[in-house]
C-alpha positions as CSV (number, residue, x, y, z in Angstrom):
1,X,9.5,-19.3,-3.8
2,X,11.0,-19.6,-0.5
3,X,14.5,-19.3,0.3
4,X,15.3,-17.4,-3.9
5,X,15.7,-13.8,-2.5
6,X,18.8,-12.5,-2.1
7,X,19.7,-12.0,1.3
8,X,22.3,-9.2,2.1
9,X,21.6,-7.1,5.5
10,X,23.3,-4.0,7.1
11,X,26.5,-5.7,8.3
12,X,25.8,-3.3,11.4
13,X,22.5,-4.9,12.8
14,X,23.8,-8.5,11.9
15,X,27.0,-7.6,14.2
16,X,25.4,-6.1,16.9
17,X,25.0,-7.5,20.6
18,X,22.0,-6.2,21.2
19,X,19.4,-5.9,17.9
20,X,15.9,-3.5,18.9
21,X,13.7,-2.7,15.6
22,X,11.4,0.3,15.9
23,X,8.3,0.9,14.4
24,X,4.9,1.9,13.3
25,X,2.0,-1.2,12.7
26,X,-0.2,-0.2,10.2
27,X,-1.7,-1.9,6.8
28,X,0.8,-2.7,4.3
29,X,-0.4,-3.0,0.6
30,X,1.5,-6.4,-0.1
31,X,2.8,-7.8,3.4
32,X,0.3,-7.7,5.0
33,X,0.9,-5.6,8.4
34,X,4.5,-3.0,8.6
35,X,6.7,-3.2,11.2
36,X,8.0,-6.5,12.8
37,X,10.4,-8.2,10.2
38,X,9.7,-6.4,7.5
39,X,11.7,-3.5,9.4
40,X,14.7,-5.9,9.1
41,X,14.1,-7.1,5.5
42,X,13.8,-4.7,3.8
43,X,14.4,-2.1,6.5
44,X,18.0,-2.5,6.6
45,X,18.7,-4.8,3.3
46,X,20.9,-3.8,0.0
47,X,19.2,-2.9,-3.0
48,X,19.0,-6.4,-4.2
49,X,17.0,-7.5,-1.7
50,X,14.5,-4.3,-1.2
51,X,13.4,-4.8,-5.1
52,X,13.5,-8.4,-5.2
53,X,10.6,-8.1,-2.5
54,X,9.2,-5.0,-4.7
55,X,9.2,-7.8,-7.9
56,X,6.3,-9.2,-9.3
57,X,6.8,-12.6,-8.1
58,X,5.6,-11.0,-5.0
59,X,3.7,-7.9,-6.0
60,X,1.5,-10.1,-8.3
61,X,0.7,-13.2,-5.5
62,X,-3.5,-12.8,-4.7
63,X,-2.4,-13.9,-1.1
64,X,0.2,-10.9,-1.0
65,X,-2.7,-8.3,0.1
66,X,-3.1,-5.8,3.3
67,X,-4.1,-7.4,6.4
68,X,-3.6,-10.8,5.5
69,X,-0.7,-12.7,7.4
70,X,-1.6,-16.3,6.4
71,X,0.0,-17.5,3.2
72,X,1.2,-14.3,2.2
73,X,4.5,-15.1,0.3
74,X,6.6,-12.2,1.3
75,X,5.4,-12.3,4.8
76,X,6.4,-15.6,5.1
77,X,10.2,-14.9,3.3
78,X,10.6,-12.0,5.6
79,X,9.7,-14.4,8.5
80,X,12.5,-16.3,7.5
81,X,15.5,-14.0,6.7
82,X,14.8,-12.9,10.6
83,X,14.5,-16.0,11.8
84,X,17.9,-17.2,10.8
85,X,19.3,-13.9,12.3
86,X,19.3,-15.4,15.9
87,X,17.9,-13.1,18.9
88,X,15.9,-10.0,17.8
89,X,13.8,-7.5,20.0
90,X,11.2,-4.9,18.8
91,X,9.0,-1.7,20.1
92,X,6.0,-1.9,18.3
93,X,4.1,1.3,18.0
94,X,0.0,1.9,17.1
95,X,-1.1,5.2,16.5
96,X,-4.8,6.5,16.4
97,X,-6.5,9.0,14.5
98,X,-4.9,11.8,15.9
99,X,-1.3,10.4,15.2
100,X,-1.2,9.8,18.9
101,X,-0.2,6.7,20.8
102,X,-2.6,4.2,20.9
103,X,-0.5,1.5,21.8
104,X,3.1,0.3,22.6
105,X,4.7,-2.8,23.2
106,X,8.3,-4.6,23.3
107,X,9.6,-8.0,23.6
108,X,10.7,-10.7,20.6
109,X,10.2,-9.4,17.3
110,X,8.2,-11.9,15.9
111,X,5.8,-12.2,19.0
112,X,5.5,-8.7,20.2
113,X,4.8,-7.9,16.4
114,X,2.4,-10.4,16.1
115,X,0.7,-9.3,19.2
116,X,0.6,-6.0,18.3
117,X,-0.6,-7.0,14.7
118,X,-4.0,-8.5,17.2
119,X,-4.2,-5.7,19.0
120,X,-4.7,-2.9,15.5
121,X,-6.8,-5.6,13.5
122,X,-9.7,-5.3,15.0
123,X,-10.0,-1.4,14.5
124,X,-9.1,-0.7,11.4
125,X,-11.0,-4.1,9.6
126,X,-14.6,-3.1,9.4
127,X,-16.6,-6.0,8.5
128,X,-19.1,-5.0,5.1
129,X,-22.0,-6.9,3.9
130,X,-22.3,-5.9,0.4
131,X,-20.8,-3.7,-2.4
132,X,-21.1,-0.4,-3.4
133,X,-21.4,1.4,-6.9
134,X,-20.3,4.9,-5.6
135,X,-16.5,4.8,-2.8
136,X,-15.2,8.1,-1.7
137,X,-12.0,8.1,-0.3
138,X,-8.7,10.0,0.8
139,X,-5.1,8.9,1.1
140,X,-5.9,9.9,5.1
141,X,-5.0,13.6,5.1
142,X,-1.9,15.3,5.6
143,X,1.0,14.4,5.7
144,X,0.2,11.4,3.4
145,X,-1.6,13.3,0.9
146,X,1.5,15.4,-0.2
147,X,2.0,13.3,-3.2
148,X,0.7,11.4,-5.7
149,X,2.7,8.4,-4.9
150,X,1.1,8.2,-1.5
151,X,-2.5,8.5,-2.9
152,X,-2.0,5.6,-4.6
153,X,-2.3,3.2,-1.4
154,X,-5.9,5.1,-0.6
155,X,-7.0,3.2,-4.1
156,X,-6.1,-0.1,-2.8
157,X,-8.1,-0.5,0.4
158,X,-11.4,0.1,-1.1
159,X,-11.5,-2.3,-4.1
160,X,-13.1,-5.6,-1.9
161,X,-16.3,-3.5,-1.6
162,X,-17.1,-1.5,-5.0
163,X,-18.9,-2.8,-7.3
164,X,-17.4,-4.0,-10.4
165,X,-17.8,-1.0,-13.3
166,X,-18.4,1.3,-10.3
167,X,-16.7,4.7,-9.1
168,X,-13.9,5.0,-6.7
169,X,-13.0,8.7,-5.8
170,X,-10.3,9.8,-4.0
171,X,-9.9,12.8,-3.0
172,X,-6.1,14.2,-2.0
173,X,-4.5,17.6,-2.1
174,X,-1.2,16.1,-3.8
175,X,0.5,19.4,-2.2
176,X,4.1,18.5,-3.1
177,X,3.4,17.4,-6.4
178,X,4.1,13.9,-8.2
179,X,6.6,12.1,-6.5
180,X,9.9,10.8,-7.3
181,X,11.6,10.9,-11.0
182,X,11.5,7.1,-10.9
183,X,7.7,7.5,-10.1
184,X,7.1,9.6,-13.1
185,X,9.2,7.2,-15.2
186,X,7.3,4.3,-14.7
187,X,3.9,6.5,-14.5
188,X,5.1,6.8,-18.0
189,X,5.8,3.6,-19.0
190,X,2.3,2.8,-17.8
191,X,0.5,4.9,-20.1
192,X,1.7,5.2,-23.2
193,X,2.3,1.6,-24.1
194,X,-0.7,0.6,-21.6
195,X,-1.8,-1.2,-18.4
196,X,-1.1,-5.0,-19.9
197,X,2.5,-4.1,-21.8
198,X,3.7,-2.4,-18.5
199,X,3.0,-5.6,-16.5
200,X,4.4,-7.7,-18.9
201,X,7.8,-5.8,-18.3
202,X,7.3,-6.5,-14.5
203,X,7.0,-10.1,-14.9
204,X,9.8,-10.6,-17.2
205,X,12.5,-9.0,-14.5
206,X,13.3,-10.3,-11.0
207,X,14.2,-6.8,-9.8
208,X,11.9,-4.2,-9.4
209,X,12.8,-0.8,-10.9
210,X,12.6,1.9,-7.8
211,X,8.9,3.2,-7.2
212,X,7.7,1.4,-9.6
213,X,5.7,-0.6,-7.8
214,X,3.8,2.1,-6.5
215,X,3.0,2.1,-10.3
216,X,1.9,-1.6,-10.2
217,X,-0.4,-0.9,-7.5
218,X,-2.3,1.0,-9.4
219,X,-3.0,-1.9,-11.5
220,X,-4.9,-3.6,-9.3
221,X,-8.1,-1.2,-8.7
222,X,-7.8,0.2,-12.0
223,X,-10.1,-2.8,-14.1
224,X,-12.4,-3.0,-11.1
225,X,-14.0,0.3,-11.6
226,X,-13.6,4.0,-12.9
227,X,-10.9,5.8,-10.5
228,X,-11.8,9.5,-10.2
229,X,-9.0,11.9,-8.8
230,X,-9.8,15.2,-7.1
231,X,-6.8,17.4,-6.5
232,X,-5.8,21.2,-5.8
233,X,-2.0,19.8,-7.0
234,X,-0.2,18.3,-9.9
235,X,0.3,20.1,-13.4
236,X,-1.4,19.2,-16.6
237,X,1.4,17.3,-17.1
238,X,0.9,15.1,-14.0
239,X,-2.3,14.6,-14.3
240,X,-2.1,13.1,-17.7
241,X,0.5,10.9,-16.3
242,X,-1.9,9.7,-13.2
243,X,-3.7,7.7,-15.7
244,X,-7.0,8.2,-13.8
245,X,-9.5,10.7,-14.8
246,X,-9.8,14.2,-13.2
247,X,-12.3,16.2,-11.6
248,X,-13.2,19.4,-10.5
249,X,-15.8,19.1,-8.1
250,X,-16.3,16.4,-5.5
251,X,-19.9,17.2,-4.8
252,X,-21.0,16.5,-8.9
253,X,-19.0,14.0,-9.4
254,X,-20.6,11.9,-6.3
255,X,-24.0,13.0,-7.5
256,X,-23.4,12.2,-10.8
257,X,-22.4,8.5,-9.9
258,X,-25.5,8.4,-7.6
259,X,-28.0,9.0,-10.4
260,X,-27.2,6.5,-12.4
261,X,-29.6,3.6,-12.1
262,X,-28.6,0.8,-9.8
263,X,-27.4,2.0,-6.1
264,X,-27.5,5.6,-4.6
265,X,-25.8,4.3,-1.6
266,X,-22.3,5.7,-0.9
267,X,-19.6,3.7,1.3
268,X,-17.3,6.7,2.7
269,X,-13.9,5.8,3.7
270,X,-12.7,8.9,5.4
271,X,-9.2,7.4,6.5
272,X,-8.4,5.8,3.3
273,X,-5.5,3.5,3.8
274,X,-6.1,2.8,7.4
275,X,-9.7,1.7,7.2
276,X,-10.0,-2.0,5.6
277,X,-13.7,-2.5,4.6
């Protein structure tokens, strides 16, 4: 795998004498960790590289997961691309519940990242002993609940502790709506030919259609157990196109999935994509 992305980079930042990456370390759906390299590739790539590293050749890799550095294939290829580029520096940022700062540091990219990478692991990995038939969760409030498309990464987290067959409710005001027209496109491509023809499409292709993997993220939590969606936004129309069921009220719906036979334990994940159980 290593060494078939394309790699085309800003001609700015490569020609630079002095090369300082910002950013924010947080959990990242596929690469692990944000910030560090991946600020550089795809930060500052062409659109070549950004959706070969959206492709399913990476999207689709079981070591390709949040908080998970070793192995992870796209990890590893940004690693790489950044390594070839020579001297890099980078101010890595950590913020804490409050959006405040909880943490700053600056030296070498891929050591200051990695430190500050040690530094956030051990507060947002909570260590769980079992499963749970019954997950509430949030896409963390606003602003990161303004949109479908970020709700979507507050599904992801959760899916290591619910029980197979078991309900995963998320709840998230969606108070802008959907999300981008290539969003809704591939939202749409998802359900009317259905889960297992979409990701056949996404297989066959080595570039990854723009937001669509947002899409294929979905995927991945949707055969583990029933995803219920509570909202004050989207239309009729986007909530058909969500492809996860609807409700109306939060309190039933968790009491509901309570009474059924089995567990009436509830794991509560308050800062959904930020908490890894």
């Amino acid at each position: 795998m290593r060494g078939t992305t394309p790699i085309k980079l800003d001609r700015r930042f490569i020609e630079a004498d002095l090369r300082i990456a910002t950013d924010l370390v947080e959990p990242h759906f596929m690469a692990g960790w944000s910030g560090g390299r991946k600020v550089v590739a795809p930060g500052v790539a062409h659109h070549e590289t950004i959706r070969t590293f959206h492709s399913a050749r990476f999207m689709e890799d079981p070591l390709a997961v949040q908080c998970s550095l070793v192995g992870n294939p796209l990890h590893e290829e940004q690693l790489e691309i950044v390594c070839g580029l020579g001297t890099l520096y980078c101010l890595n940022t950590i913020i804490d519940d409050d959006r405040d700062l909880a943490y700053v540091n600056f030296g070498e990219l891929v050591a200051s990242h990695a430190s500050a990478v040690e530094f956030v692991d051990g507060a947002i990995c909570v260590p769980a002993s079992r499963k749970f038939k019954t997950v509430v969760t949030s896409s963390a409030g606003y602003p990161l609940d303004k949109t479908y498309y970020q709700t979507i990464k507050g599904m992801v987290t959760p899916m290591d502790i619910l029980e197979p067959g078991g309900a995963l409710i998320v709840a998230s005001a969606c108070s802008e709506g959907f999300g981008s027209k290539e969003f809704r496109s591939a939202q749409r491509r998802l359900i009317e030919p259905g889960p297992d023809k979409f990701l056949a499409t996404l297989t066959a292709k080595s570039l990854a259609d723009v937001d669509e993997w947002q899409t294929e993220i979905q995927l991945k939590p949707m055969p583990v157990g029933r995803i219920a969606l509570y909202t004050s936004g989207l239309s009729d129309e986007e909530r058909a196109l969500t492809g996860v069921e609807m409700i109306a009220d939060l309190d039933e719906t968790i009491a509901r999935s309570i009474a059924w036979p089995g567990d009436p334990c509830v794991a509560v994940i308050l800062e959904g994509p930020y908490v890894v159980p």
